[in-house]
Residue, then its C-alpha position, 0 to 999 in steps of 0.5 A: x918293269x916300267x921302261x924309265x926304270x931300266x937300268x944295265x944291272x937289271x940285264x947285265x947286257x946292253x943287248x937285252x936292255x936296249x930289246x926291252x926298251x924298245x918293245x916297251x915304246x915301238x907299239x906306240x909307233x905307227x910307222x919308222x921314224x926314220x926314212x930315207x932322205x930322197x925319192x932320187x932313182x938310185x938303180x934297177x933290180x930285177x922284178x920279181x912275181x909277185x911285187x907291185x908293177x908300178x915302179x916296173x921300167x918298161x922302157x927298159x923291158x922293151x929294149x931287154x925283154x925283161x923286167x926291172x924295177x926301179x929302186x929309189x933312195x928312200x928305199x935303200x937302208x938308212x946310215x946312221x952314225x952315234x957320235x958321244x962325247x966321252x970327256x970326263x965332264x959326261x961322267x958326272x953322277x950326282x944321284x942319277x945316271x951320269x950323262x955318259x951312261x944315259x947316252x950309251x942307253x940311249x944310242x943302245x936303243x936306237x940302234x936295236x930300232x935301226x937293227x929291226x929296219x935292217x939299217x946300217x949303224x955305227x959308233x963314234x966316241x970323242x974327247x979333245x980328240x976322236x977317240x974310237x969310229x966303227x964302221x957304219x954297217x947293217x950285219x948282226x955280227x956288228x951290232x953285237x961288235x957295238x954293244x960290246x964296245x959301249x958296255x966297255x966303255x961303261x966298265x972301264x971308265x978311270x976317274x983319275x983319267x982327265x979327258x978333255x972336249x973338242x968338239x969341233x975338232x972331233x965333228x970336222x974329222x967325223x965330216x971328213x971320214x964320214x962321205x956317204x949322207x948318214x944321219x948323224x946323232x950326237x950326244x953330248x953335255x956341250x960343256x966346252x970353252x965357251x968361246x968355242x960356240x962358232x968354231x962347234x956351230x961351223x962343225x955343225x954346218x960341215x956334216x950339213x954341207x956334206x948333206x947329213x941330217x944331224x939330231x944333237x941331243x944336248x945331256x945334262x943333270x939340270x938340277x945339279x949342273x945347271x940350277x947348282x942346286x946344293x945345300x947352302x953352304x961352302x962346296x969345293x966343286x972341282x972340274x971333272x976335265x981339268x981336275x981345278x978346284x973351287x971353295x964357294x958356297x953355290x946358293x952365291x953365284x946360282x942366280x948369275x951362273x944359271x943366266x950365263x949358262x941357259x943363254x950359252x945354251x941357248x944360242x947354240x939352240x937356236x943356231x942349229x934351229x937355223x941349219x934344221x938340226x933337231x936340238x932336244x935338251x935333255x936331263x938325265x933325271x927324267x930317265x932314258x926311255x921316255x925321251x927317247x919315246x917323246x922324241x921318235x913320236x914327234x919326229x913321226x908327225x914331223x916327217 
């Protein structure tokens, strides 16, 4: 089955599909496209028969009488916490998945990729407010615990439940319990109020401050969301968070309301290209898979 076509109801388990996914694209890597973030020594071990003498501390065999070794940061684990907006607005499903499905899929992915590099991993969704934040651990027992948790997500979602976004309130929170450096990845539509641009971008630089690496994967249904591409005729278009109505007919307003939108956009881009933070924009019609493909690939040649 063509991994751009997988879908959870091919599997009936988030487990099996994100498998299924990535022996589907791993092959195409050559090494792992994430790595630790320093060569900083970080403690000794003891030598063991067998292993490269090189990184052997002699200094220390001369004073002991017996062999360590020097284990540096980038040969730790990584840390890696899954952020995912979870506001109404990511539910949006016009044709393909909605954006919340295509994140979870995503993140579902990427952490059987960290699972097989024994990395530790963790969960976070969030609205106006955060809204559930897993510990960021390595067991199978907890990888398992987080694909259970997403698939709930995924079931349970209520239309008549209106969650609105704060983004930068939920990214500061996540600064603030999140103290040892992790690769933080975000997935969201950045549908927020518009005048929220710096206060997200401050959010932004707190996680960069507290020396993480930040991937923020911005998620939307470009033909639907952002080109309003609808029959040419009245629409009653209503606000997913909010639950307010409009009457237009949207082939009006598409030219004004698509400029405003991609240079909204765009100047959050280009502000986190500043702080290094990896911005791939994404559109949910193109499938899961491929992206996530394109993405891991360029990251290898990157770093």
């Amino acid at each position: 089955m063509p991994i751009e076509r997988i879908q959870l109801a091919d599997f009936g388990n988030l487990e099996l599909l994100a498998r299924q996914v990535v022996e589907g694209f791993i092959t195409g890597l050559h090494k792992s496209p994430f790595h630790g973030f320093s060569v900083e020594f970080a403690e000794h071990r003891l030598y063991n028969t067998g292993e490269s003498t090189r990184h052997i501390d002699w200094k220390l065999y001369g004073r002991t009488e017996r062999m360590y070794t020097k284990k540096y940061e980038e040969e730790t684990n990584l840390r890696c916490l899954f952020v995912i907006d979870s506001s109404s607005s990511m539910y949006f499903q016009e044709g393909n998945s909605s954006k919340f499905e295509f994140s979870v899929y995503a993140v579902a992915s990427l952490m059987e990729l960290l699972r097989r590099q024994r990395d530790a991993v963790g969960i976070s969704f969030f609205s106006s407010q955060i809204d559930f934040m897993s510990e960021i651990k390595s067991s199978q027992r907890h990888h398992r615990e987080l694909y259970d948790r997403m698939e709930e997500r995924l079931i349970n979602y209520d239309p008549k439940q209106k969650e609105k976004t704060s983004t930068a309130g939920a990214l500061h929170e996540i600064a603030e319990l999140t103290p040892k450096r992790s690769l933080v990845v975000l997935f969201t539509d950045l549908l927020d109020d518009p005048g929220q641009i710096d206060n997200i971008v401050e959010a932004l630089q707190h996680l960069k401050h507290n020396k993480h690496e930040v991937v923020l994967f911005q998620v939307m249904d470009v033909k639907k969301e952002l080109d309003l591409d609808f029959d040419n005729r009245p629409h009653e278009l209503i606000d997913m968070e909010t639950g307010e109505r409009l009457k237009l007919n949207p082939l009006e307003i598409r030219k004004e309301y698509a400029s405003r939108l991609k240079e909204h956009f765009q100047e959050i881009r280009m502000r986190c290209v500043n702080l290094h933070i990896d911005f791939i924009e994404v559109d949910v019609a193109q499938g899961f898979a491929p992206i996530l493909q394109q993405y891991l690939v360029q990251r290898q040649k990157i770093h």
